[in-house]
C-alpha positions in Angstrom: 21.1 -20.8 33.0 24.9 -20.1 34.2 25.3 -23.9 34.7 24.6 -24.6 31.5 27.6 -23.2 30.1 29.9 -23.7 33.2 29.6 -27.1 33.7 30.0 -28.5 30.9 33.7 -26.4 30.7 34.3 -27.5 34.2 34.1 -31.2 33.4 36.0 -30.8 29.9 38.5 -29.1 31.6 39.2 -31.4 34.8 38.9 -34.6 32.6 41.7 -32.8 30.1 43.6 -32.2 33.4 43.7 -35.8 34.1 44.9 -37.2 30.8 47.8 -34.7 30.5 48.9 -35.8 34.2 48.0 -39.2 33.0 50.1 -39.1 29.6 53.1 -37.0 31.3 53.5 -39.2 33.6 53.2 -43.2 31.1 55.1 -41.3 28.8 58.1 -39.3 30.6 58.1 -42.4 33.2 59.8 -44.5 31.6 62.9 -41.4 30.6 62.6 -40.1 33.9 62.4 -41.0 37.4 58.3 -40.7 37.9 58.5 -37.8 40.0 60.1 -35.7 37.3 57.0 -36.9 35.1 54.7 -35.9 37.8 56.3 -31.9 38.5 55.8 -31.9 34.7 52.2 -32.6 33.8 51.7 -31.2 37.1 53.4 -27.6 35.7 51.4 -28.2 32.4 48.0 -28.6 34.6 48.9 -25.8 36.9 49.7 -23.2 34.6 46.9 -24.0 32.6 45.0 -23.5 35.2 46.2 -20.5 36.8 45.7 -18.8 34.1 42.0 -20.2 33.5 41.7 -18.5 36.9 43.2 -15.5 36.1 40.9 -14.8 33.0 37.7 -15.7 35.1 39.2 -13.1 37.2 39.0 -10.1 34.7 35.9 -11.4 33.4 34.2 -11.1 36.5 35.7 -7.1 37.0 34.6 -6.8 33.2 38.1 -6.5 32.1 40.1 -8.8 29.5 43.9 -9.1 28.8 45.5 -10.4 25.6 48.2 -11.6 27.1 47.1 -13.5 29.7 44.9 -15.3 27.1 47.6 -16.2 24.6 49.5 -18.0 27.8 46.3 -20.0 28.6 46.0 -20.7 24.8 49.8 -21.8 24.9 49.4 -24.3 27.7 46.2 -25.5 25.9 48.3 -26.2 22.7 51.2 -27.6 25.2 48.9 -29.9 26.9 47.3 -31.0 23.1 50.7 -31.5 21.7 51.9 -33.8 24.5 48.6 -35.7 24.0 49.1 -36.0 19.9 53.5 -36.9 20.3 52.4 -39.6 22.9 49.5 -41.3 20.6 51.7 -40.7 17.7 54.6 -42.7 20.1 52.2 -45.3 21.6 52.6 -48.6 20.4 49.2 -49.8 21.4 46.1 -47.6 21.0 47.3 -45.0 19.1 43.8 -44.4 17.8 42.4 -44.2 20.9 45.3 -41.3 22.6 45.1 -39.4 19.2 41.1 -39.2 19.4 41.3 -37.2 22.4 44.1 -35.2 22.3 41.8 -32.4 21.4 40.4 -32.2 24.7 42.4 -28.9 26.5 41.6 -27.2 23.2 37.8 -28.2 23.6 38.2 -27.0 27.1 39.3 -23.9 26.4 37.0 -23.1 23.9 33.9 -23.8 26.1 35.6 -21.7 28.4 35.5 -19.0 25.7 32.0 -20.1 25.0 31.2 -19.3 28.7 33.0 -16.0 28.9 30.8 -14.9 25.7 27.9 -15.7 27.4 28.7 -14.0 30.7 29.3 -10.6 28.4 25.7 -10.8 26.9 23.7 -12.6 29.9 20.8 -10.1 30.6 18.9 -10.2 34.5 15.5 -11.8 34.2 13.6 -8.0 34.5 15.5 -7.3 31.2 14.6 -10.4 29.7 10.3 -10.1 30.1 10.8 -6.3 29.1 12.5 -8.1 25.9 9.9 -10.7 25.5 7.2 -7.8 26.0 8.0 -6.0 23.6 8.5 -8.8 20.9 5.2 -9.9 22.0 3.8 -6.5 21.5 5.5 -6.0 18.2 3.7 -9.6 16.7 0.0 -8.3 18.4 0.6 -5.1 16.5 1.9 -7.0 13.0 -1.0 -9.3 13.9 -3.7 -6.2 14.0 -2.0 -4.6 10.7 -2.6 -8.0 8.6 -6.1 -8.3 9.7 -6.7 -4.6 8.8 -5.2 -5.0 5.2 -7.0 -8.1 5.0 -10.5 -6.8 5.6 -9.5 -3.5 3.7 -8.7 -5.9 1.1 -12.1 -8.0 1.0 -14.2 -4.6 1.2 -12.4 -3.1 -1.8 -13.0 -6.5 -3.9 -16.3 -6.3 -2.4 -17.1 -2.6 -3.6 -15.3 -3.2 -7.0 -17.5 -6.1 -7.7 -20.7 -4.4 -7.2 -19.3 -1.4 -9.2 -18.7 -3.7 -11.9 -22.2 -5.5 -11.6 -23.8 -2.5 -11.0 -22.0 -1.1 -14.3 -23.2 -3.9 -16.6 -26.3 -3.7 -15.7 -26.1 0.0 -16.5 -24.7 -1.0 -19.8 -27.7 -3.3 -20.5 -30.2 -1.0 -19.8 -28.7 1.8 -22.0 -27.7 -1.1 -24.8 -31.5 -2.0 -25.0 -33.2 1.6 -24.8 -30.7 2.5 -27.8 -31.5 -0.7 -29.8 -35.4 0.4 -29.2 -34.5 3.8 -30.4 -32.8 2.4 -33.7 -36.0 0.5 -34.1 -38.4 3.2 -33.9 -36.0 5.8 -36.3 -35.5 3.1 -38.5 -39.9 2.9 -38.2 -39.7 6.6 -39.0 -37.7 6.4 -41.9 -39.7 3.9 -43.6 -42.7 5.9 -42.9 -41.1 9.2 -44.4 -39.3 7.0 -47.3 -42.4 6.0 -48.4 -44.9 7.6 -51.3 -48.1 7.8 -49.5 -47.4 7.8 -46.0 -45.0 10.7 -46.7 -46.9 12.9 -48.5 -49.4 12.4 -45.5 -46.9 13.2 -43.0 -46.1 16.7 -45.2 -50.1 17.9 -45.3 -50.3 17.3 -41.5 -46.7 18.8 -40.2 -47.5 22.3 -41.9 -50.2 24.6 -43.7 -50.2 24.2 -47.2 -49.4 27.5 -49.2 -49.9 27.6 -53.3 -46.9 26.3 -55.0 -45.4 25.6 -51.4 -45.6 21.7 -50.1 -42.8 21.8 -46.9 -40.8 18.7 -46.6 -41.2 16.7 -43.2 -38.3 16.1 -41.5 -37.6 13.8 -38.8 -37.0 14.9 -35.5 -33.3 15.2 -34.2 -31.8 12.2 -32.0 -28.9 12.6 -30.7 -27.4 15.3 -27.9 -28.8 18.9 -28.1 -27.9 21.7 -26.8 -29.5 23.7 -23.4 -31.4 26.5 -25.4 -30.8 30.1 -23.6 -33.2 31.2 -20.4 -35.5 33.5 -21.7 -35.8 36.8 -19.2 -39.4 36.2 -17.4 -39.6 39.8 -16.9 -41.7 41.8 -18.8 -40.6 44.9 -20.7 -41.3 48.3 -18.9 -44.2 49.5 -20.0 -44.5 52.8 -22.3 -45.9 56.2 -20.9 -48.7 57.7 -22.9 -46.6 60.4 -24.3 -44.3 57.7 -26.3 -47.0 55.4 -26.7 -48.9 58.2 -28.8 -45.6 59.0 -30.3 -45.0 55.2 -31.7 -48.7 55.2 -32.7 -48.5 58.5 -34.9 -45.4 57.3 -36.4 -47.1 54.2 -37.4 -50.3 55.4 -38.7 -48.8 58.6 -40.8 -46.1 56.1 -42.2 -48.1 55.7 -45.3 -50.2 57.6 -46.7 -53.5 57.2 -46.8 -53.1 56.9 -43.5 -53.1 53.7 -42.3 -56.5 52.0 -39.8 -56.5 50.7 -36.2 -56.3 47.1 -37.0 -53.1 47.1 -39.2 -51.5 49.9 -36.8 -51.9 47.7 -34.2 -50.7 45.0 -36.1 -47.7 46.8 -36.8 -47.1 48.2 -33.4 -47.1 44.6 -32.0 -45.0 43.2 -35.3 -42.3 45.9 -34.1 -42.0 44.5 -30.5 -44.1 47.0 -28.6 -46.0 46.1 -25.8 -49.2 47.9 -24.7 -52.7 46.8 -23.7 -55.7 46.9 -26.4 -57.4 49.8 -24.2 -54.5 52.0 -23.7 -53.7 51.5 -27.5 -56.9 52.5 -28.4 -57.1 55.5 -26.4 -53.7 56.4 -28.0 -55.1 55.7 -31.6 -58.0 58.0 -30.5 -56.1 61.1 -29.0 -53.6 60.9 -32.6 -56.3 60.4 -35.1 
């Protein structure tokens, strides 16, 4: 992985190196003795170079200097500007010299590129702990879109057979109350009617003199629970009170009055006694 960012700065770099010698030397040569030209893109090279090194240097102590980076920068611009005055100078092929003169910029810049990704290279243990738990964090996204799919599908499951389960509620009650209308409609034609409802009224009640009670129909709608009746029985009387109740009863008109309509009154007033101890009372009054 470290070659693929350092070699491809090394070459761009030694191939920059070249043409600035290269150009120094066509361009100075023919101001200056060749030599002159040489020490010069020679110094341009070497500086640029030295201070290459130099940065590599406190990158690999995990140190950087400002400084020394705006002096490589410099000789990087140095070495481009030569490049761009001699294409700009050349008589022949000035399209050519002026279409790489931006090579010791590139080369410093994937040099840059490279000490970026020495600063955030990780070892290989780091790297499958990373891919771990990515890996984990997609099986666990995985699981939790599954779940609130099949959550999904067995509420729209459970809501449908609500619904059906509804309508078919609805049906049944929509029929039993359109029977219902049919049969009190029934009834009120029946009771409506001359002969069938004077029929109805002999048959719902006893007939008194002077007294014919209207039949009514029967309620439908919603009634109310009537209240429990207590299921115990009253406590029955003694013999003193229940010959007290009896005397009362029998002396409360005068003549006095007999056994059968005491005892109707004694039962018409709520009191509770059997026929034999009511007649023994009746007997040890009268």
């Amino acid at each position: 992985m470290r070659a693929k960012t350092v070699l491809p700065a090394v070459a761009m770099t030694a191939v920059s190196m070249v043409l600035t010698l290269a150009v120094v030397v066509m361009w100075l040569g023919t101001a200056v003795p060749w030599p002159v030209a040489l020490v010069v893109g020679l110094g341009i090279d070497g500086g640029w170079l030295a201070t290459l090194a130099y940065e590599r240097r406190l990158a690999a102590q995990g140190d950087h200097n400002t400084a020394v980076s705006a002096v490589g920068w410099s000789f990087g611009i140095l070495a481009a500007g030569v490049l761009v005055a001699h294409a700009l100078t050349a008589e022949e092929s000035a399209g050519a010299w002026l279409a790489v003169a931006w090579l010791p910029i590139a080369a410093k810049a994937l040099w840059l590129v490279h000490a970026m990704w020495e600063r955030t290279a990780l070892t290989p243990v780091a790297l499958d702990a990373i891919r771990g738990i990515q890996q984990e964090a997609r099986d666990e996204a995985a699981v939790a879109r599954a779940r609130l799919r099949a959550e999904a599908a067995t509420e729209e499951t459970r809501l449908t057979a609500v619904t059906e389960a509804g309508a078919r509620v609805a049906r049944v009650q929509a029929k039993t109350a359109q029977a219902l209308s049919s049969a009190w409609s029934t009834l009120e034609t029946a009771r409506a009617g001359e002969d069938t409802g004077r029929a109805l009224t002999s048959v719902t009640a006893r007939v008194t003199p002077g007294v014919t009670p209207r039949w009514e129909l029967p309620v439908w709608g919603p009634t109310e629970p009537l209240a429990a009746r207590s299921l115990e029985s009253a406590p029955a009387l003694t013999d003193e009170a229940l010959d007290v109740i009896v005397d009362e009863i029998r002396t409360s008109e005068t003549p006095a009055l007999s056994y059968r309509e005491m005892a109707a009154r004694f039962r018409a007033a709520g009191h509770s006694a059997s026929e034999v101890r009511l007649r023994a009372a009746w007997k040890r009054v009268a």
